[in-house]
N, C-alpha and C positions, 0 to 999 in steps of 0.2 A: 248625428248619432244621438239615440233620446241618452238624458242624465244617466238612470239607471245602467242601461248598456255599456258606460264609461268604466267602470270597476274601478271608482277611484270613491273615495269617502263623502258621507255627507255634505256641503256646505265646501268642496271643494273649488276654487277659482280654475275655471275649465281650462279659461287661455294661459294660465299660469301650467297648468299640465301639461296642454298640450299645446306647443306654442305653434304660430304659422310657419309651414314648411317642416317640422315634425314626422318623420313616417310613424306610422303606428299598425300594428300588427290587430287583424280585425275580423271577425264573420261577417259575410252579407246574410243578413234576417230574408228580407224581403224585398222585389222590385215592383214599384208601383208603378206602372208604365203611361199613366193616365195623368199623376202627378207628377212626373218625371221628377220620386225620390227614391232613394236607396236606403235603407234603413242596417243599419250595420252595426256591430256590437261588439267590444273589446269583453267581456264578463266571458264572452261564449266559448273564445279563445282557451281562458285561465278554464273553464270548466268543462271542455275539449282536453286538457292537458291532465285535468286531474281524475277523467274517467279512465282516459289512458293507462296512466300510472296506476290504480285500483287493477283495469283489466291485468297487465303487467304482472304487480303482486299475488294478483288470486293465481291467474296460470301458474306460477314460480313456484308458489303454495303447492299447487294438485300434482305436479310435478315430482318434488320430492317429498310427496305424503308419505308411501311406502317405507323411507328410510327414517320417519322423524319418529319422534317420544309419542307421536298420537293428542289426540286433544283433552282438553280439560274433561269433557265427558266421558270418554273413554277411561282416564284415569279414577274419577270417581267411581265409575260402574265395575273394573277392576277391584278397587277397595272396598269395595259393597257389595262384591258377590258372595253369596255362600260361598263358604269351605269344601265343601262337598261339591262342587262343578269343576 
């Protein structure tokens, strides 16, 4: 697994993180069947999780837009309308 892919901080001690016999929760990148390597990535995981959670909140959002106070815009454009509309 290259450095970067590991989501662990700079100048981390790898074998220290991830000791031998460790499971570790991972994406497969890419199979190079010529090199016979696997290239695999813990980062993709955490940001697999966190488009989720985004997708999650936004649907929740549009959901119950109808019942809410409306957005920032809305309320400005309210206070900004002429009197006369």
């Amino acid at each position: 697994m290259p450095n970067e892919e590991t989501d662990t901080a700079h100048g981390t001690d790898l074998r220290q993180a991830f000791p031998v016999g460790s499971e570790v929760e991972v994406v497969v990148l890419d199979v190079d069947s010529e090199s016979h390597r696997i290239r695999l990535s813990r980062k993709a995981i955490r940001e697999v999780d966190e488009n989720n959670d985004a997708r999650t909140y936004s649907e929740r959002q549009s959901e119950g837009q109808e019942a809410s106070f409306g957005s920032m815009a809305d309320k400005l454009r309210a206070a900004f309308r002429p009197a006369d509309e």
